[in-house]
Residue frames as qw, qx, qy, qz and C-alpha x, y, z in Angstrom:
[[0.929, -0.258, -0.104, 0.245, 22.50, 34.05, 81.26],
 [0.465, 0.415, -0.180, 0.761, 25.53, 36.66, 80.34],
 [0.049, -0.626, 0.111, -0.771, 24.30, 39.25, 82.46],
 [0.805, -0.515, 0.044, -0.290, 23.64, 36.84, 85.34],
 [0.904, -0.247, 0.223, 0.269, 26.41, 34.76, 84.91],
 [0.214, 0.888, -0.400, -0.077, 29.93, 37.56, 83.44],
 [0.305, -0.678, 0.668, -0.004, 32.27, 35.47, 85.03],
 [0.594, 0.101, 0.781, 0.163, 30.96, 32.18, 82.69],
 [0.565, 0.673, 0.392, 0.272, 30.19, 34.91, 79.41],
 [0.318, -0.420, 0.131, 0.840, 32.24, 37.30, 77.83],
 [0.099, -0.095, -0.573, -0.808, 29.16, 37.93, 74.84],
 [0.378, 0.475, 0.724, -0.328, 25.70, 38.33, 75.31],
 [0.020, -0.010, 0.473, 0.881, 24.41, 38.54, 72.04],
 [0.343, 0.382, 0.619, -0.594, 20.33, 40.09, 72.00],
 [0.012, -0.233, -0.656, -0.718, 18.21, 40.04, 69.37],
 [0.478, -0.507, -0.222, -0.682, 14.92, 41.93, 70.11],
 [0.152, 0.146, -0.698, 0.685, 15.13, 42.36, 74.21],
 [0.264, -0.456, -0.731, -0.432, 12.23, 41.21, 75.48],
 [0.418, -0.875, -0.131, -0.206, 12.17, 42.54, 79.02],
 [0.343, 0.767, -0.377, 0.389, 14.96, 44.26, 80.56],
 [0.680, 0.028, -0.593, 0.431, 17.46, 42.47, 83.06],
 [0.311, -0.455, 0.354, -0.756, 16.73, 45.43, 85.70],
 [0.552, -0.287, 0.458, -0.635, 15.64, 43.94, 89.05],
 [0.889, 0.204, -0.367, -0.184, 15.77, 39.91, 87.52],
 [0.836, -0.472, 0.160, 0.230, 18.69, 39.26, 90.15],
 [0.586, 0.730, -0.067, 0.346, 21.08, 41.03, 87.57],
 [0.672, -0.463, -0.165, 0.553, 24.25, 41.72, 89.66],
 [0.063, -0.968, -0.078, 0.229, 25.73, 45.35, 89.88],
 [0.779, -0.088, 0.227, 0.578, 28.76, 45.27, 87.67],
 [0.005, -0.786, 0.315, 0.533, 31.44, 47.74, 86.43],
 [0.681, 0.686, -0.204, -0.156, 32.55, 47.80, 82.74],
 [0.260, 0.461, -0.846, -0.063, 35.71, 45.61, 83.19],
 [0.170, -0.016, 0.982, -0.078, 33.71, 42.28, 84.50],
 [0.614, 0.402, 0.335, -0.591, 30.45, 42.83, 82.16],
 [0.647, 0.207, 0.647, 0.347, 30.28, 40.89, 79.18],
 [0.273, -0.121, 0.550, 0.780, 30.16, 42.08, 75.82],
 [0.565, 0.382, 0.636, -0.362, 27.10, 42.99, 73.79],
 [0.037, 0.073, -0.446, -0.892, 25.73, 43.13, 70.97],
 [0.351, 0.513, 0.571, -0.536, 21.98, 44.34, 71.01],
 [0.120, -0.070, -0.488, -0.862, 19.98, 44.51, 67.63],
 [0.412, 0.500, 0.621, -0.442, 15.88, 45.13, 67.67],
 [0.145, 0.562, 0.499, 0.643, 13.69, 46.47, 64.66],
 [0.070, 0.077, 0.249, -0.963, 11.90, 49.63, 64.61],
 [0.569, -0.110, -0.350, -0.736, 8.71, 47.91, 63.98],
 [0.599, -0.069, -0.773, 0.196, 8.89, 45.56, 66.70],
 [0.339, -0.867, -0.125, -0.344, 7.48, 46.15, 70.14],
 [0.785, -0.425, -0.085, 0.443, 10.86, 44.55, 71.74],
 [0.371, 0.632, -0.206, 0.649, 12.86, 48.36, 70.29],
 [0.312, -0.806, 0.190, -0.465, 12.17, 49.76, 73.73],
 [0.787, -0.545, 0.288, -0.037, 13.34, 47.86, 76.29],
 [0.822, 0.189, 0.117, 0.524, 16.79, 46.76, 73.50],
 [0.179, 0.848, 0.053, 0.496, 16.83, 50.26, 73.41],
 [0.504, -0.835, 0.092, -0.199, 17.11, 51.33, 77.56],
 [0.790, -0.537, 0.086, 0.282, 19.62, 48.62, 77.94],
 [0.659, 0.568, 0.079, 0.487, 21.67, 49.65, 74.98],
 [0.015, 0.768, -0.079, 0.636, 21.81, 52.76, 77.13],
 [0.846, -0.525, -0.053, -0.075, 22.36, 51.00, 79.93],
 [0.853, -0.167, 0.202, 0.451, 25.67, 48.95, 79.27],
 [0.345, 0.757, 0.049, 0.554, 26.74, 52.64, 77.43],
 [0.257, -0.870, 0.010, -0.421, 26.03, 54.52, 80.70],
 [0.769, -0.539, 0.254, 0.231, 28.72, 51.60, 82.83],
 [0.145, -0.736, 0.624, 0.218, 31.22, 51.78, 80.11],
 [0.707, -0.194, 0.679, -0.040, 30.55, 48.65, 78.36],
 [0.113, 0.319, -0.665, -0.666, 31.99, 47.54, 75.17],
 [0.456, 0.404, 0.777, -0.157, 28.97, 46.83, 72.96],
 [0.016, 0.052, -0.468, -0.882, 27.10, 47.55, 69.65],
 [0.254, 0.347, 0.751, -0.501, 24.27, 48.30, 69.31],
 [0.018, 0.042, -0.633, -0.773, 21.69, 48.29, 65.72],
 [0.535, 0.414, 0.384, -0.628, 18.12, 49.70, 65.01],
 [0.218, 0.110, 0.899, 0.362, 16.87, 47.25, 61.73],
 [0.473, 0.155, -0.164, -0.852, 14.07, 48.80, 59.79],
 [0.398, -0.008, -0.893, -0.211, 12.04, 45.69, 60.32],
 [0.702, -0.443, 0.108, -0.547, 9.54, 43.93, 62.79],
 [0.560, -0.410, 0.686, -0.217, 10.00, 41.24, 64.98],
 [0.965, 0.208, -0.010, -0.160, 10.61, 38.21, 62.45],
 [0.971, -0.001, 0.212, 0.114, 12.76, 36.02, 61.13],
 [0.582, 0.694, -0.049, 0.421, 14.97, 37.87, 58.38],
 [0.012, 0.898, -0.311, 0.309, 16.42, 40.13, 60.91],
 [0.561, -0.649, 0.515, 0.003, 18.37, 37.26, 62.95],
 [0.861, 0.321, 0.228, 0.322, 18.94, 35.39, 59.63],
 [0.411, 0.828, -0.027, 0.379, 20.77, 38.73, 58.55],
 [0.330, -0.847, 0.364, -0.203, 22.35, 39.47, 61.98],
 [0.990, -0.120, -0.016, 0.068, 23.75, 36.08, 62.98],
 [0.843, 0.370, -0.007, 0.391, 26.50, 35.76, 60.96],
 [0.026, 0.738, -0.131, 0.662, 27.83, 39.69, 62.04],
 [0.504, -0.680, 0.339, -0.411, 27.16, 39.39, 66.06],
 [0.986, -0.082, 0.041, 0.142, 28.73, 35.88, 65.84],
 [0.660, 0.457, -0.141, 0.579, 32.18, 37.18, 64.06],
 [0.185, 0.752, -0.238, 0.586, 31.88, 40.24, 66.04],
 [0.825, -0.519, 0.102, -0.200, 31.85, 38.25, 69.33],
 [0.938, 0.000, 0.092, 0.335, 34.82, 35.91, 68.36],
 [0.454, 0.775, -0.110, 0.426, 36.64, 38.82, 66.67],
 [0.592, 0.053, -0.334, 0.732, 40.36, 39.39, 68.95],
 [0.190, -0.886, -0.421, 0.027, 40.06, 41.99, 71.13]]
């Protein structure tokens, strides 16, 4: 919904990207009216690639974002462990 809708999110926070936003009706934006991210996958997950590309995506326009590879697979623990982190760092002042 961030990356469709900038002008109603200033965070999109991902946890394991299941298919990239390419060609979904995703509008062409520039790094001062994209939201924020923060992208985390595992490296034992099949969703690294495609968290990966966009990571490099919203890098390649200029967008402020973080991005974190989690020795882990695709479960629970890693968004119990992230939460708390991509929440603050959303809210956090710019």
């Amino acid at each position: 919904m961030g990356v469709r809708h900038p002008e109603r999110y200033a965070n999109v926070l991902v946890f394991s990207l299941g298919v990239e936003p390419t060609g979904l009706g995703v509008p062409e934006w520039t790094a001062d009216m994209a939201p924020r991210h923060y992208l985390v996958a595992g490296t034992l997950e099949p969703f690294l690639e495609p968290t990966a590309n966009w990571a490099v995506k919203v890098d390649q326009l200029g967008v402020e974002h973080v991005y974190r590879e989690r020795v882990c697979g695709h479960d629970i623990t890693m968004g119990e462990e992230e939460f708390a982190g991509a929440i603050a760092w959303a809210f956090a002042a710019r």
